[in-house]
N, C-alpha and C positions, 0 to 999 in steps of 0.2 A: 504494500500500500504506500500511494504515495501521501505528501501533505496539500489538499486540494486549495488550498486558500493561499500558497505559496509563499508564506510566511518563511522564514529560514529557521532550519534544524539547527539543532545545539551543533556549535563550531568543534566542542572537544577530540581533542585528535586522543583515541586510548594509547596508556603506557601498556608496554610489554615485557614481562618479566620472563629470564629462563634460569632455569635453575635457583629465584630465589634472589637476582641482580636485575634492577633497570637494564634494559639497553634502548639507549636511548635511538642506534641509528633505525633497530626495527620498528622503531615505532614510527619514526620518519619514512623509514621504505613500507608501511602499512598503504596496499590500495585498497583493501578489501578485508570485512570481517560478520563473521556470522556465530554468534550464537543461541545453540536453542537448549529452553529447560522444559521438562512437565512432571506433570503428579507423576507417570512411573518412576521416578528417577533415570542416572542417566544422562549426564547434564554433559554437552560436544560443542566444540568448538572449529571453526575453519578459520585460517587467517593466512590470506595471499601478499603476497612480498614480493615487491621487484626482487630480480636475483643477477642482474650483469649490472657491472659496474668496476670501478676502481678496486684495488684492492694488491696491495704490495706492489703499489707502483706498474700494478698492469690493469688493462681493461679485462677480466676473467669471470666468473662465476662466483657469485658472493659468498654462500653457505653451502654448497655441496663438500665440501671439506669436514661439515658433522662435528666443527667443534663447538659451535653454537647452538646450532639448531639440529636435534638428537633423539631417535627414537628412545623414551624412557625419561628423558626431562621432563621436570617439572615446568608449565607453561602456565602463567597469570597475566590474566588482563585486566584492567584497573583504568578506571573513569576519574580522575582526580586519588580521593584516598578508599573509594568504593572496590572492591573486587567483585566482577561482574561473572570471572569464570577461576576455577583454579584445577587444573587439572594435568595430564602427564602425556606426551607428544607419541601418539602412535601412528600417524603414518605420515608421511613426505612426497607430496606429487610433485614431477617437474613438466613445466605447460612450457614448450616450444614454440609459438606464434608461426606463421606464415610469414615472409617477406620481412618486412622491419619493425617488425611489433615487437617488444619487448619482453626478453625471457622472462619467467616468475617462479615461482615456488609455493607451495599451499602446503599448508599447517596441517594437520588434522589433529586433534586435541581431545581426549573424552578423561570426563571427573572419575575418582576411583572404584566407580562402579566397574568398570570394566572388569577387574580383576572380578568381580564375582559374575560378570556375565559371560566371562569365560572356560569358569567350570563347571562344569555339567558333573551331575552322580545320581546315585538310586541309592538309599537308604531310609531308614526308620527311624523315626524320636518317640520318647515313652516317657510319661509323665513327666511334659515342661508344659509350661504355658508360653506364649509367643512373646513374651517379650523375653522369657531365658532362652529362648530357642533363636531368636535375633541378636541378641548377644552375643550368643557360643560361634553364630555365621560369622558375626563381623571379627571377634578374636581371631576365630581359625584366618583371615585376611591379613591381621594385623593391623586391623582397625581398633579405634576408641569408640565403642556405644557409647550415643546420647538417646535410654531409653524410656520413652513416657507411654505408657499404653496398659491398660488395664484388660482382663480376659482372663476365661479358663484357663485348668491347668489340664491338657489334653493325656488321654488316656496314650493315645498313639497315634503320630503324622509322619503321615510317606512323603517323601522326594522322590519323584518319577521320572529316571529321565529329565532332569530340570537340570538348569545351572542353577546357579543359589541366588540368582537375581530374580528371576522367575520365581521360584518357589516362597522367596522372602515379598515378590511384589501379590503373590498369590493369596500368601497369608495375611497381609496390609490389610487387601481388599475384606478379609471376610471377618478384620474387627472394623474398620472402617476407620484406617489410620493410614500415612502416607509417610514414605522414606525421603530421606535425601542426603546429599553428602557437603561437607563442610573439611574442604582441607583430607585429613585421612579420620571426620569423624562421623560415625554412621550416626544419623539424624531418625528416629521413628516416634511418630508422636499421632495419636487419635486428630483428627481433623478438627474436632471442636477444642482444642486446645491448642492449637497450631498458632500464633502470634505472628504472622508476617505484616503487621501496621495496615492501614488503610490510606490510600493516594486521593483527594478528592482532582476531579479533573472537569473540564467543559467542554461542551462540545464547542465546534471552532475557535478554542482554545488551546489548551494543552492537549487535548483531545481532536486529532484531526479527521479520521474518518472514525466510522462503527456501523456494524449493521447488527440487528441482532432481531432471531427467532427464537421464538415462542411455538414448541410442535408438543402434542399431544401424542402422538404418535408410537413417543415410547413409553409413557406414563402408565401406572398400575395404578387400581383404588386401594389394594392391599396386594401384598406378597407373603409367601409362606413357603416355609423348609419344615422337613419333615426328617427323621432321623431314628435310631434303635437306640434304648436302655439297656446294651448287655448285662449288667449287674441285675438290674429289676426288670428285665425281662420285659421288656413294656416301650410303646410306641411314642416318644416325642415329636411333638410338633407345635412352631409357634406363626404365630399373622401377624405381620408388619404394619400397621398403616399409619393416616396419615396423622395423627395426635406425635408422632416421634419427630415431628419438621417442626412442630410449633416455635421451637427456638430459634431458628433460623429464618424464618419467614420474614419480620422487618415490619409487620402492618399490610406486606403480600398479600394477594390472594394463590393459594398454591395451584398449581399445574392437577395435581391431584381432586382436588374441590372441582376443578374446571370442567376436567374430566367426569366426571361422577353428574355434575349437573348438566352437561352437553350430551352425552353419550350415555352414560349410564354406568353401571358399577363393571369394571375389567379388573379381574383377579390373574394373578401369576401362580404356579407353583414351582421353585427350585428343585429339580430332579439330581444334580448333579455333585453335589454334596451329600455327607452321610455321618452329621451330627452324631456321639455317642452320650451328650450328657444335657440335660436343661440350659447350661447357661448358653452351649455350644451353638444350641436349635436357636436360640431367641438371639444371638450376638449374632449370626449368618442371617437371621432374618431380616433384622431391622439395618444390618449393613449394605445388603442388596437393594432392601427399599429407599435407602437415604440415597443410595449411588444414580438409581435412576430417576428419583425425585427431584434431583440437585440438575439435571442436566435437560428440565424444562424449555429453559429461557438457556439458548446459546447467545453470546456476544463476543465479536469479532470485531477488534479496532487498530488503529495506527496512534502512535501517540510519539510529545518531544521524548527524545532519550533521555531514559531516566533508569538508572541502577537501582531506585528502591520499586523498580515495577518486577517483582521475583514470584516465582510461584509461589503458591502460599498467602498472597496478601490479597488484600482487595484493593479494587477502585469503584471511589464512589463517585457516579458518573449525574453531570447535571445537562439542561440543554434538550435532554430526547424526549420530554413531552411525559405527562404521566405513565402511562404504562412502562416505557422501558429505564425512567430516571429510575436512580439505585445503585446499589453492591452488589455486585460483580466479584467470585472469587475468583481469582486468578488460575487456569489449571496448565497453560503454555504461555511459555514467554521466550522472544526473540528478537535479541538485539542487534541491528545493521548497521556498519559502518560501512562508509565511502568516503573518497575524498575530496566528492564533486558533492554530498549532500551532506554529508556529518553523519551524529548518530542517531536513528532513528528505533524505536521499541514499538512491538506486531504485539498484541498476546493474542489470548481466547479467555474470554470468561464464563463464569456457569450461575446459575439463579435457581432458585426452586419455585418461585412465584411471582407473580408481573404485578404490579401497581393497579389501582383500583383508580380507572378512568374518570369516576368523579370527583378523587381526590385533587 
């Protein structure tokens, strides 16, 4: 997206760190930069460099030499004292132009998820509950948990054929909590306690495009998981509905309510889990129904470059007229640099109910 009002994007040229050092001339040979975050975790980076030029007194190739720029470095990008990405250089392209175009080099950059999205295993866990079982993940990496999440303590959970990135984004989903990484520290924390600030913004403002839908489409009035008591012998099962959003609504009307008075009552049932305990049935249930409750009202925008627009946080958006003014939680965010526009910030936001038109 671009900025329709042609306003001018924040000028700041990003600092580039490697290994943990300014260099200040990558940041002057920055033509290009890209990075994207979301709720899976996972947070990549791309950042293109001229790469001919001067160098020991000849005209030669700037960094193919890998003293600099190095698969396994540590790679930071920084908006003033903001770090925007931090993460460890895994791949190196070189772009050869046609005719007299300028040779380059691209970055490829991913945060230390990688290392867990690179192992795959088949194994069993026995009486932990997921936040000791996210913990033991991130040890076995060499990471620091920062763990906040509340849940059973599970009889026994398989790893299938997963890498540990998967199976730990698997487990997130089914308390309704979301990972992330900070430096080498594994972040997991329930969504309603998640603190990323809130950005107030305008539209033809700081705010330069957005569109945003409102679809019913995938909405449930309830949802329910069903699951076996092998101790007590005996069938659990819990229904989701919509009384568990009341926190989050805002003065909203929900996506759910809409449904139900438009259409009529549409139930779910979760077939593909196999809860073994009461807390297990009712924490899958009401995780599944908040996930797609939340994703009523999509919003899609462009806005100035801004470091505190990070997954996690809200923007509270003025300017769209009652139904769609509001919070906005953040669930992708992607920061563009150029050197012809500056920096410019893309997310996605998610709502679980739209504004009451005669407010």
């Amino acid at each position: 997206m671009s900025n329709p009002n042609g306003s001018g994007l924040r000028a700041a040229r990003p600092t580039i760190a490697i290994a943990g050092q300014d260099v200040p001339a990558l940041g002057d040979g920055l033509l290009g930069l890209t990075i994207d975050e979301n709720t899976n975790g996972l947070y990549r980076c791309e950042a293109l460099f001229g790469n001919w030029g001067n160098k020991d007194s000849e005209i030669d190739y700037l960094y193919f030499d890998r003293r600099q720029i190095d698969f396994g470095k540590a790679l930071q990008v920084k908006i003033g004292r903001d770090v925007i990405f931090d993460g460890r250089i895994m791949g190196i392209e070189g772009i050869f132009p046609e005719g007299s175009g300028a040779r380059k080099i691209n970055v490829l950059a991913e945060d230390r998820f990688q290392d867990l999205r690179m192992t795959r295993r088949t194994r069993t866990f026995a009486d932990l509950s997921d936040a000791d079982l996210m913990g033991q993940i991130a040890r076995d990496h060499g990471l620091r948990p920062e763990i906040d999440v509340t849940g059973p303590t599970h009889k026994v959970l398989g790893q299938v054929n997963q890498s540990d990135l998967a199976f730990m984004r698997d487990r997130a989903r089914a308390i309704d909590a979301e990972l992330w990484m900070d430096g080498s520290t594994l972040h997991v924390q329930s969504r309603d306690r998640r603190r990323g600030g809130t950005k107030p913004m305008t539209y033809k403002k700081e705010l330069y495009e957005f569109s945003a839908l409102a679809d019913l489409a995938g909405q449930r009035t309830s949802i329910a998981v069903s699951g076996w008591d092998v101790a007590g012998k005996s069938a659990l099962r819990h229904e989701a509905m919509e009384s568990i959003l009341r926190g989050e609504l805002n003065g909203d009307i929900s996506g759910v309510s809409i449904l139900r008075s438009a259409i009529g009552e549409r139930k779910e049932a979760i077939a593909h889990t196999v809860p073994l305990t009461s807390q297990e049935v009712q924490r899958e249930a009401e995780s599944f129904f908040k996930m797609t409750a939340r994703r009523f009202v999509i919003g899609r925008g462009s806005a100035e470059g801004d470091a505190q627009l990070r997954v996690g946080a809200f923007v509270d958006l003025l300017g769209l007229g009652p139904l769609f003014n509001g919070k906005y939680y953040l669930t992708e965010v992607r920061h563009i640099f150029s050197g012809a526009r500056g920096l410019l910030t893309e997310f996605v936001g998610e709502r679980p109910g739209l504004g009451q038109a005669g407010r």
